[in-house]
Structures are given as structure tokens and as C-alpha cells.
ZAMARGU-4260 file (C-alpha; in steps of 0.2 Angstrom, whole numbers, plus 5000, padded with zeros to 4 digits):
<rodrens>
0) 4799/4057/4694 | 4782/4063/4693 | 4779/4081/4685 | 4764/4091/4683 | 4766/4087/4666
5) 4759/4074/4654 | 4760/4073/4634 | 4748/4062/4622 | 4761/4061/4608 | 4745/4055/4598
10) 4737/4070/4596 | 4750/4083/4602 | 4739/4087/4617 | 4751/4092/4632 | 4742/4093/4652
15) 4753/4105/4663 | 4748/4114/4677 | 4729/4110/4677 | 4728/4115/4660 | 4725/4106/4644
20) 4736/4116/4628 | 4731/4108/4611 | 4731/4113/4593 | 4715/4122/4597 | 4723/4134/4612
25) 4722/4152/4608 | 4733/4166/4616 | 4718/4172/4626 | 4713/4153/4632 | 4730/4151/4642
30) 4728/4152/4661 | 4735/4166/4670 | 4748/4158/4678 | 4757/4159/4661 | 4766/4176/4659
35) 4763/4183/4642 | 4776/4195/4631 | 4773/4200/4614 | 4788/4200/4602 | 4794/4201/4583
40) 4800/4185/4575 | 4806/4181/4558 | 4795/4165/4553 | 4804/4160/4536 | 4809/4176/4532
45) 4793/4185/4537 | 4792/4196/4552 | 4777/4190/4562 | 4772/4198/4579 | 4770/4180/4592
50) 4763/4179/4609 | 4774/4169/4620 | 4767/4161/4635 | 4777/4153/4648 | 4772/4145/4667
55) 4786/4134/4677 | 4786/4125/4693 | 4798/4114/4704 | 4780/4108/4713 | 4785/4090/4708
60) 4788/4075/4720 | 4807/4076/4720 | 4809/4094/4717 | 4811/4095/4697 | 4808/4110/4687
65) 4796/4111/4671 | 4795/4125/4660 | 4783/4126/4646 | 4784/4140/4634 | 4770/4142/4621
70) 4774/4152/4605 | 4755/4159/4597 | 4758/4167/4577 | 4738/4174/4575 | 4734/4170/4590
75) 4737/4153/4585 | 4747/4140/4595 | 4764/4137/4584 | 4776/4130/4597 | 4780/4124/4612
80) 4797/4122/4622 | 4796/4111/4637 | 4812/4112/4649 | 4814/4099/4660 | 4826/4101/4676
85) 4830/4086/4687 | 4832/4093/4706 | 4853/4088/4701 | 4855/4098/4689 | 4846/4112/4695
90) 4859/4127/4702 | 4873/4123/4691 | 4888/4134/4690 | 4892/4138/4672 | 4906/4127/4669
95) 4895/4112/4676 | 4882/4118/4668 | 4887/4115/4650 | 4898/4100/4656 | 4879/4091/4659
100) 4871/4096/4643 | 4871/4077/4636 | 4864/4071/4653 | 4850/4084/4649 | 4849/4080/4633
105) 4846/4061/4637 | 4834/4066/4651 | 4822/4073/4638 | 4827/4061/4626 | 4820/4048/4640
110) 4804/4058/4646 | 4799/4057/4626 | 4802/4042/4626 | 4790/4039/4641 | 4777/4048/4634
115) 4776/4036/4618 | 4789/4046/4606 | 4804/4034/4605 | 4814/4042/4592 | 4815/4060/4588
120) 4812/4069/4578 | 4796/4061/4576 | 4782/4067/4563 | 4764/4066/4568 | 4746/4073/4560
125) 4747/4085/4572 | 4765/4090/4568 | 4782/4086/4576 | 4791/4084/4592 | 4809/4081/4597
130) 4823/4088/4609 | 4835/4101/4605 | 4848/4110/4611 | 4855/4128/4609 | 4873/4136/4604
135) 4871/4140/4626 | 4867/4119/4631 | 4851/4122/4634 | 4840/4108/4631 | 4820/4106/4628
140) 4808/4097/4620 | 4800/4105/4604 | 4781/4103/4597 | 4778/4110/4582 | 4757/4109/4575
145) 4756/4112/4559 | 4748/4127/4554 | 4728/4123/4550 | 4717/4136/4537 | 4706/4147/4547
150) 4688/4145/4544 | 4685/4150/4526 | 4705/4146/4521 | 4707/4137/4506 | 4725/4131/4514
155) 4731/4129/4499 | 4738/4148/4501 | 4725/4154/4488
</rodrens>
């Protein structure tokens, strides 16, 4: 399968799309072919207002989707979600749906795998990856960077 989509599980930098999304992207930096929303999250217990950005495409040789969500705290790449949807299993009915949710799972599980992260969850400088799945069988990948001071931040939470 080729995908408009390629991860460098080294430094946590993902190419999608024409762009490059890295621990450095800013909300404002993203391309406009990622729809933005603004919404209220509770981070730890904390209500913190996140951008989320998300672009998707089935432009890919064997008509797979990718769908990569971005979540921004500050302004500040957090997250992202990549969903990854095989041409087969693409226009499920519900009850097929959920009955492919381990296929799925072992599809992202292979792509991370591909990309140079063979077990998950995997721990990184950058942060952590793996693949997840939701109370509804959706599956996606996860990158998580972890959070760096701003310039003049102690990051020791002083």
C-alpha cells in the first residue's frame, strides 16, 4: 500500500500530505487543507482550550484512507491520531464494522511496525506512540510529544 503518509519514529516527525508536522508545528503553521475547530478539553483535570486540526485523503495507490488529526494545547502540537482505512474496510455496515476492529487494529499495528516501531506502546525522546482503540472500534495510531518549556520556562514547573 503506499500512503501519502510517512513517520520517522526517531524523532516523532510525520510527512502527510505535502507537509512536514513535528514537535516544532504551531496551530497557525498547518496547511490549509487541515480543517481547524477550537474546543474545551480536560487535560489531567484542567480545562485547556485545543486547536484540532484534521486533513484526510483516499488519494493513495489502492484507494486507502488516511486521516491525521493534530491536537495543539498553547498553540502547541500535543497529539496526533492517524486513522488508517484499507480500501476493504472502507464502507462498512455497522455490525461489520465492529466485527473488523482486530483487523484494523493489526493493520496499524503493522504500519507502525513498518515505519520502525515494533511494539507499542513505544517510548521515545520525543514522546510516545502506539495504536488504540475506542469504546466505538475505532482504531488509530497515537503520538504523544512531550511537552517542552517555552522560551524563558524553567520546565521544572517553577
Amino acid at each position: 500500500m503506499t500512503l501519502p503518509l510517512a513517520l520517522d519514529a526517531a524523532t516523532g516527525r510525520i510527512e502527510v500530505f505535502g507537509a512536514v508536522i513535528d514537535a516544532d508545528s504551531r496551530a497557525d503553521d498547518v496547511p490549509p487543507l487541515f480543517l481547524k475547530t477550537w474546543h474545551m478539553v480536560n487535560v489531567e483535570g484542567r480545562q485547556i482550550e485545543c486547536v484540532f486540526a484534521t486533513a484526510s485523503s483516499t488519494a493513495t495507490t489502492d484507494r486507502s484512507g488516511v486521516e491525521l488529526t493534530l491536537r495543539f494545547e498553547y498553540e502547541r502540537l500535543a497529539s496526533a491520531f492517524i486513522t488508517l482505512t484499507p480500501h476493504r474496510h472502507r464502507n462498512l455496515d455497522t455490525e461489520a464494522f465492529h466485527a473488523s476492529a482486530d483487523d484494523r487494529y493489526r493493520f496499524h499495528e503493522r504500519w507502525l511496525a513498518s515505519a520502525g516501531v515494533p511494539r507499542q506502546p513505544a517510548t521515545f525522546s520525543w514522546g510516545e506512540t502506539g495504536v488504540a482503540r475506542d469504546r466505538s472500534e475505532n482504531v488509530h495510531i497515537y503520538l504523544h510529544w512531550t511537552p517542552q518549556p517555552m522560551p524563558g520556562e524553567s520546565g521544572d514547573g517553577k
